[in-house]
C-alpha positions in Angstrom: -21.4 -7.6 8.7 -24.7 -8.6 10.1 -26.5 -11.2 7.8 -30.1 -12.9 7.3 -27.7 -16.2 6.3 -25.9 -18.8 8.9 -22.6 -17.6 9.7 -19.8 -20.2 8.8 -17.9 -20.4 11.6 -14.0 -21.2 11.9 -14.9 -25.0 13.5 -16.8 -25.7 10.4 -14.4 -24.1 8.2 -11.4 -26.3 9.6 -13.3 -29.6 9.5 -14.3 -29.7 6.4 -10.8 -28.9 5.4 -9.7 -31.7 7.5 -12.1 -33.9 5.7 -11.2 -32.5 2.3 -7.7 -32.4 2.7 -7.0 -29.5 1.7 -5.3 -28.2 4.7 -6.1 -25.6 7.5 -6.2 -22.3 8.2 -4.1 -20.3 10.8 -5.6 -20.3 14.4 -6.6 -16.7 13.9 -8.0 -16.5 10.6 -12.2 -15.7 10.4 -14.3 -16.8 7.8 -17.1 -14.9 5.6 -19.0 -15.3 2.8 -19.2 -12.5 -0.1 -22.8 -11.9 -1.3 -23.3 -9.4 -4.0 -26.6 -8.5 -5.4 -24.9 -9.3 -9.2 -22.9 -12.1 -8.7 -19.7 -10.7 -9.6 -18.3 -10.4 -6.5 -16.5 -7.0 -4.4 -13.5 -5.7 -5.6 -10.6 -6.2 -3.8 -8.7 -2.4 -2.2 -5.0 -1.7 -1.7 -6.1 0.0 1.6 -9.2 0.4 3.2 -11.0 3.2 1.3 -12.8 3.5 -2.5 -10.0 6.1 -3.3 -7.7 3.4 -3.2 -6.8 1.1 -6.4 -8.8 -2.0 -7.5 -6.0 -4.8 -7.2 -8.7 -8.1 -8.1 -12.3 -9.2 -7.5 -13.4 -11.1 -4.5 -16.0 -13.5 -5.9 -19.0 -14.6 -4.3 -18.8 -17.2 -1.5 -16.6 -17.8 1.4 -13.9 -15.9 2.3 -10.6 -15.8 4.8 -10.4 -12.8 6.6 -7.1 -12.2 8.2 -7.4 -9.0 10.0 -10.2 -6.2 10.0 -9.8 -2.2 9.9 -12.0 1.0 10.4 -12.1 2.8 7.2 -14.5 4.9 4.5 -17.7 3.7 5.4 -19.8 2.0 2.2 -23.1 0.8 1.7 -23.6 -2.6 0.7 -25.4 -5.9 0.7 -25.3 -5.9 4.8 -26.0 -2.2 5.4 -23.5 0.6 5.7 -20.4 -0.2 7.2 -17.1 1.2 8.1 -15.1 -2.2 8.8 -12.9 -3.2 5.8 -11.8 -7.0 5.9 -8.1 -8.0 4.9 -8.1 -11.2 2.6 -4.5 -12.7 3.2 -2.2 -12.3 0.1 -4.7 -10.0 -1.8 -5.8 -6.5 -0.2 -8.8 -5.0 1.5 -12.6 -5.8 1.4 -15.5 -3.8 2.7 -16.9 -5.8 4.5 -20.7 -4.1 3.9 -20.8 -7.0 1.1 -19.6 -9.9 3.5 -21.8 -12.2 5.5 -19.9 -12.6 8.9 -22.9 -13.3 11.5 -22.0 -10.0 13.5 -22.1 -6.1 12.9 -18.7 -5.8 14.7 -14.9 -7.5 14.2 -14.4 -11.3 13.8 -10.9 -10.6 13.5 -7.7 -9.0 14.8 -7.7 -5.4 14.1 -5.0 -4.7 11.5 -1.9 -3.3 12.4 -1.8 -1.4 9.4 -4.1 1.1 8.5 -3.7 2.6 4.4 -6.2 5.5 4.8 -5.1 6.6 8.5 -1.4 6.9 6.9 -2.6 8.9 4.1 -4.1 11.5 6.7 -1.4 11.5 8.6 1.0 12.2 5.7 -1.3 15.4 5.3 -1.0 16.9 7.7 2.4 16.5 8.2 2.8 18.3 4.7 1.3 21.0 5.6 2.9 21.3 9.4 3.0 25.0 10.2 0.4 25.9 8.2 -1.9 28.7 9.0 -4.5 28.3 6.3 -6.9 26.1 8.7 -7.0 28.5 11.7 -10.6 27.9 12.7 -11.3 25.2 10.4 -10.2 22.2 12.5 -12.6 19.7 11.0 -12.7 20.9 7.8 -8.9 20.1 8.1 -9.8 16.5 9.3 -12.0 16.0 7.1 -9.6 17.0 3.9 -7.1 14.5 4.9 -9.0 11.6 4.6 -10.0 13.1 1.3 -13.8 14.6 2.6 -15.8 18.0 2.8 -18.4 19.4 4.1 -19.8 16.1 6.0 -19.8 18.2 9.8 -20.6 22.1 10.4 -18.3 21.7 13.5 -15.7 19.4 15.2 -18.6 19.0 18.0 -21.2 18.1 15.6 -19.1 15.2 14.6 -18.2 14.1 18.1 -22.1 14.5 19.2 -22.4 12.0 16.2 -20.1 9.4 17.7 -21.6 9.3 21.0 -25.4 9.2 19.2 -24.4 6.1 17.4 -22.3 4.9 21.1 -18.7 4.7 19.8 -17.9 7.5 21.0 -14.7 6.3 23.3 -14.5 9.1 26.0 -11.5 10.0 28.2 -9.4 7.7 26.4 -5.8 8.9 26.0 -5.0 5.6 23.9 -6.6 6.4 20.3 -5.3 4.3 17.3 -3.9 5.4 14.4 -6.4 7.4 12.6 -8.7 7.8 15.1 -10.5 11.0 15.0 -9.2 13.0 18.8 -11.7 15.6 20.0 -11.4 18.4 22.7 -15.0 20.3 24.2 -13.1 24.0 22.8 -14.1 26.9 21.3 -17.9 26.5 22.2 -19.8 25.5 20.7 -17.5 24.2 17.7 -15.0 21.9 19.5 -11.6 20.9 18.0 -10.6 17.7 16.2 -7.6 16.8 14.9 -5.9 12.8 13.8 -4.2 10.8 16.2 -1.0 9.0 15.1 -1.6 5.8 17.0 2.1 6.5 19.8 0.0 9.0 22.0 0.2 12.1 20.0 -1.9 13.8 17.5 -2.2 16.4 14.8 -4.1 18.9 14.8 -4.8 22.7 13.6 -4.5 25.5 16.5 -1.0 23.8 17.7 1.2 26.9 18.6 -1.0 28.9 16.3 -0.9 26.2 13.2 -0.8 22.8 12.0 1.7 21.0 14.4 1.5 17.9 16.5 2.0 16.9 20.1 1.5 14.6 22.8 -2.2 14.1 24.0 -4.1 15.6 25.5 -2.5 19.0 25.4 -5.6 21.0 25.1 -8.2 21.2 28.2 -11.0 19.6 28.0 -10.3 16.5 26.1 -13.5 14.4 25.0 -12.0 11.3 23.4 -11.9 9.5 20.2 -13.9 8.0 17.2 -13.1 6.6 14.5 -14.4 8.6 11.2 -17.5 8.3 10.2 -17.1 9.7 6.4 
């Protein structure tokens, strides 16, 4: 996240390991440091969302990021963010409480993605489902666990563009990514991409159901969630 303090970078990071002796780290890792406002630290996620269980406490002071994911955006020491960092061996960090010298990734996104999984395995629960007819992102929304944060699938799209991460025309979202279509104006459609170039959605054959993008006319593109 961006910081008022001097980023350590990676070159530092290995040299003074060199010097210390205590080793490197792997050609990929980033570095950070944690800076809460009481000293304690952040507390370490299974996944990359609040909802998920504490599993330790990061304490304050640098860090080894492995990997970074989009998830439940949090307000922290940095601002509000929607990156979560993975510290190797331990879980998931927002990383709204991590000093990394940029507002973007300093590391590989992950390849696994907790809270994405959990949205997909709602929908799939409820495949065939009519009870969302004309409530596609109310239905987005409930599987990652949210409410009433957009009056329409188009308001939430018109967000991503406004903040310019809206990714338009793409056909390649990532797992979780939020897919929209420019339908049913002026509401739109969403529905939660499954990362192998389909989606699922409400409105598919009359119900929950999934197939391969973009199916629908129209196709806008794909955020990540902003909620």
């Amino acid at each position: 996240m961006r910081t008022a303090l001097l980023r350590i970078t990676l070159t530092t990071v290995l040299a003074t390991a060199a010097a210390l002796g205590t080793g490197t780290l792997t050609a990929s890792a980033a570095t950070g440091t944690v800076v809460t406002d009481s000293g304690q630290g952040v507390a370490i996620r299974s996944g990359n969302a609040t909802s998920f269980g504490s599993v330790g406490t990061q304490p304050n002071g640098p860090v080894e990021i492995d990997c970074q994911i989009y998830g439940e955006p949090v307000t922290g020491k940095y601002g509000r963010s929607l990156v979560w960092d993975h510290i190797p061996g331990k879980g998931y960090i927002t990383d709204s409480y991590v000093n990394t010298g940029s507002n973007g990734l300093i590391a590989p996104l992950c390849t696994s993605n907790p809270r994405a999984d959990n949205a997909i395995a709602w929908y799939a629960a409820r495949s065939g489902s009519t009870a969302y007819q004309g409530y596609c992102e109310m239905a987005a929304e409930n599987s990652y666990g949210k409410t009433a944060i957009w009056a329409s699938a188009k308001a939430d799209w018109n967000d991503a563009v406004a903040r310019g991460v809206a990714h338009r025309g793409d056909l390649n979202p990532p797992k979780g990514a939020l897919v929209f279509w420019d339908l049913a104006a002026p509401y739109g459609h969403v529905g939660v991409a499954k990362g192998d170039g389909t989606f699922w959605a409400t409105s598919v054959s009359g119900a929950i159901g999934t197939r391969a993008l973009p199916y629908f006319n129209s196709y806008l593109g794909w955020a990540w969630p902003n909620f």
